[in-house]
PyMOL commands that place a pseudoatom at each C-alpha (Angstrom):
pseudoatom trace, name=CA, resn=UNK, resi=1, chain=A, elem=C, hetatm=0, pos=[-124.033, 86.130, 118.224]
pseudoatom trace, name=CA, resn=UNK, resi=2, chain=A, elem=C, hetatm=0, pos=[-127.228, 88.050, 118.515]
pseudoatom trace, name=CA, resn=UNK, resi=3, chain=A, elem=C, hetatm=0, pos=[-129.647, 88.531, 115.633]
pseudoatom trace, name=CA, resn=UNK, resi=4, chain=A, elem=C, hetatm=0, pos=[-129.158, 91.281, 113.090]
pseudoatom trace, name=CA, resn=UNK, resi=5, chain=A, elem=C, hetatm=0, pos=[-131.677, 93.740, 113.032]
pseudoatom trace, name=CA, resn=UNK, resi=6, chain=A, elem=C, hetatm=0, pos=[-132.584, 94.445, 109.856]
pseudoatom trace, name=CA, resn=UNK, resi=7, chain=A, elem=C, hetatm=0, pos=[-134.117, 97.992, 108.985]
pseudoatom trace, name=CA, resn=UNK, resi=8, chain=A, elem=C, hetatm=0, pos=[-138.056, 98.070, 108.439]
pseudoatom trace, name=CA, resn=UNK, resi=9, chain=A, elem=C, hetatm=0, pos=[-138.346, 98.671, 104.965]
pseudoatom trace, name=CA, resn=UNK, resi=10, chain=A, elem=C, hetatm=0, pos=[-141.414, 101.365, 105.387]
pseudoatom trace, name=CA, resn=UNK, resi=11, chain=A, elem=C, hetatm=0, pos=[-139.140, 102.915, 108.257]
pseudoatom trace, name=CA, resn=UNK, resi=12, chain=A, elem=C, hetatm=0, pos=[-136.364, 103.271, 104.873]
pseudoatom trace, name=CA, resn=UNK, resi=13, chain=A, elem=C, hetatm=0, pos=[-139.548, 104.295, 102.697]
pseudoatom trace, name=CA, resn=UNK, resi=14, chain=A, elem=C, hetatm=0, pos=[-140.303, 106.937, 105.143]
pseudoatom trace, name=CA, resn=UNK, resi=15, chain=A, elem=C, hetatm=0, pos=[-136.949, 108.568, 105.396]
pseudoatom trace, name=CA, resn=UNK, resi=16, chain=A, elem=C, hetatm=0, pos=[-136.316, 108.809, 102.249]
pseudoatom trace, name=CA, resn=UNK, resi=17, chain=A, elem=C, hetatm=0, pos=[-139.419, 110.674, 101.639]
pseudoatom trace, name=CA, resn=UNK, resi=18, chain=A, elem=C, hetatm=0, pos=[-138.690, 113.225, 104.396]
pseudoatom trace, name=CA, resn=UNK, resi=19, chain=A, elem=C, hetatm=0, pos=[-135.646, 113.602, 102.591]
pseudoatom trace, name=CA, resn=UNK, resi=20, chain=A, elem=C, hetatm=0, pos=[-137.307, 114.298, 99.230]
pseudoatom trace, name=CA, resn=UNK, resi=21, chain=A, elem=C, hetatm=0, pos=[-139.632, 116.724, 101.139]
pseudoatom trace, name=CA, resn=UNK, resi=22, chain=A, elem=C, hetatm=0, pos=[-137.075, 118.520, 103.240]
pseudoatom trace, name=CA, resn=UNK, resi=23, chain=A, elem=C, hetatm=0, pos=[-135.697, 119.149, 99.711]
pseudoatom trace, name=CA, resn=UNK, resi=24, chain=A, elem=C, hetatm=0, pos=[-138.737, 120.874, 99.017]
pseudoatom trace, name=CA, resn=UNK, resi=25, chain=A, elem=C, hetatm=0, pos=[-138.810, 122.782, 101.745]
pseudoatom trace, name=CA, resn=UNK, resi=26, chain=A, elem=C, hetatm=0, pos=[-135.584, 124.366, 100.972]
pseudoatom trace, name=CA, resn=UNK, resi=27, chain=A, elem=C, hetatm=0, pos=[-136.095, 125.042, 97.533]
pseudoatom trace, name=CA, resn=UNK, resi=28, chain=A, elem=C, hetatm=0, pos=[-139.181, 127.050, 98.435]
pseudoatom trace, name=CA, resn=UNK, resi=29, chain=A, elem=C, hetatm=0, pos=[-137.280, 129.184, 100.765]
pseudoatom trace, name=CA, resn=UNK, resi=30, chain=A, elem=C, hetatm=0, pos=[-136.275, 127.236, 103.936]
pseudoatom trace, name=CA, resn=UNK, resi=31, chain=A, elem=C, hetatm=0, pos=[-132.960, 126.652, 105.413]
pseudoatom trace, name=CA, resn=UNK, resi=32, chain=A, elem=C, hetatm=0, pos=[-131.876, 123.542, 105.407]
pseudoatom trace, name=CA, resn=UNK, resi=33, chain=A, elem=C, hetatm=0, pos=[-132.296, 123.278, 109.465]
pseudoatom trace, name=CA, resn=UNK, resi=34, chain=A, elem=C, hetatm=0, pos=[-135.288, 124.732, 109.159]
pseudoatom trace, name=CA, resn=UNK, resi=35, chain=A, elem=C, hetatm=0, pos=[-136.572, 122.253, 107.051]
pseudoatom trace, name=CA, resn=UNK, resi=36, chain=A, elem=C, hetatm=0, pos=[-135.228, 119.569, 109.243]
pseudoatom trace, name=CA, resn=UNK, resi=37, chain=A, elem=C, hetatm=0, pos=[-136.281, 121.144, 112.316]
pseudoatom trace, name=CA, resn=UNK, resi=38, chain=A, elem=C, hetatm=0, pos=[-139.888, 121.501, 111.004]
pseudoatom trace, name=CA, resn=UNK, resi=39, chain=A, elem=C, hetatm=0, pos=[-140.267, 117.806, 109.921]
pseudoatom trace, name=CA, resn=UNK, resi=40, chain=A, elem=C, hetatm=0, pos=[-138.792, 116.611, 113.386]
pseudoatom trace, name=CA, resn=UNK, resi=41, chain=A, elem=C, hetatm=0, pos=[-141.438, 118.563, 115.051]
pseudoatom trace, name=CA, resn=UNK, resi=42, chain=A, elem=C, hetatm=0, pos=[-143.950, 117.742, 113.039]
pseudoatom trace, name=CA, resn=UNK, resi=43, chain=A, elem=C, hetatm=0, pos=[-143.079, 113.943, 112.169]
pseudoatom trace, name=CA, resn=UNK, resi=44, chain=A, elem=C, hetatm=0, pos=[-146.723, 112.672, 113.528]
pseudoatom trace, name=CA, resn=UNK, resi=45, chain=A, elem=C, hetatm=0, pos=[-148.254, 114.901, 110.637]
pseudoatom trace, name=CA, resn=UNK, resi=46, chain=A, elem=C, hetatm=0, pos=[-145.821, 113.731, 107.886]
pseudoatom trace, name=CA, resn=UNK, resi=47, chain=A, elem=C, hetatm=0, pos=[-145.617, 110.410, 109.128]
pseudoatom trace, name=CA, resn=UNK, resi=48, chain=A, elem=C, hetatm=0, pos=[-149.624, 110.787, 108.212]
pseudoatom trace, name=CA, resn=UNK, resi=49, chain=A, elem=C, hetatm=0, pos=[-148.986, 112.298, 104.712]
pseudoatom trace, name=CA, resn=UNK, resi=50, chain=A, elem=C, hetatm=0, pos=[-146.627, 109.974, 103.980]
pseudoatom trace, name=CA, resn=UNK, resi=51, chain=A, elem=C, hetatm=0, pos=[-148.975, 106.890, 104.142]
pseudoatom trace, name=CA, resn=UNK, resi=52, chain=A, elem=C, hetatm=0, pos=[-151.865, 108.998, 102.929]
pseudoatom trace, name=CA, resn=UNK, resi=53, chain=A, elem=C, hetatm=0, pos=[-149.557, 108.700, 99.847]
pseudoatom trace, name=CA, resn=UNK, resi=54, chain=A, elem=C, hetatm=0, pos=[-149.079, 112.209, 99.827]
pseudoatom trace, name=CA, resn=UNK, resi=55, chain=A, elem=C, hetatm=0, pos=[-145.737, 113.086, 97.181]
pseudoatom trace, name=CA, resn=UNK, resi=56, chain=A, elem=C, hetatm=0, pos=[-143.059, 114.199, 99.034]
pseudoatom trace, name=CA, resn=UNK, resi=57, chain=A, elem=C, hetatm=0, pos=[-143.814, 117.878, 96.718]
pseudoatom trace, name=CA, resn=UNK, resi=58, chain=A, elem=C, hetatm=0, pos=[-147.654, 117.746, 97.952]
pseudoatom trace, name=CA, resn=UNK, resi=59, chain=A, elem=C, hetatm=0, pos=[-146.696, 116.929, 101.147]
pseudoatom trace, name=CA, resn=UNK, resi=60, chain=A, elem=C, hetatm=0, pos=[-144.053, 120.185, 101.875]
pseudoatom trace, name=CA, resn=UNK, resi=61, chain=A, elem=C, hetatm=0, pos=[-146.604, 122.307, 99.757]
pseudoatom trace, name=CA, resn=UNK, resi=62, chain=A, elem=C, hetatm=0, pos=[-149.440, 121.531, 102.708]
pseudoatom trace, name=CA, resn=UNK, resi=63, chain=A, elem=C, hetatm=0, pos=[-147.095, 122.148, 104.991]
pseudoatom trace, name=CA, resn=UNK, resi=64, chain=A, elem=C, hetatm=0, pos=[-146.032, 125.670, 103.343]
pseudoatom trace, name=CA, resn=UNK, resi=65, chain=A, elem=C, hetatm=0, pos=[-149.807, 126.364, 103.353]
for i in range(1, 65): cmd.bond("trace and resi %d" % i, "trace and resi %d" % (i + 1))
show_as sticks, trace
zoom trace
């Protein structure tokens, strides 16, 4: 049998916090594609944010600014 990947634990880090910040991003107005649609396009810069250790709040609040 082939080897089991096993998922990068700072890929799981990072998801979760775009999930935390996407939350933030619809509580301050955004739909919920919206939100999604923004961090897709954008995943370079939060990808940055995220291990500038940015909160997931600080992070959506930049990119609301």
């Amino acid at each position: 049998m082939g080897k089991k990947n096993k998922p990068d634990p700072d890929e799981l880090a990072l998801i979760e916090w775009c999930t935390e910040v996407e939350g933030f991003l619809v509580a301050a107005g955004a739909s919920l594609r919206e939100a999604q649609d923004h961090i897709e396009e954008q995943a370079e810069w939060f990808t940055d944010q995220f291990y500038n250790g940015l909160t997931p709040e600080e992070a959506a609040n930049e990119a609301l600014n």
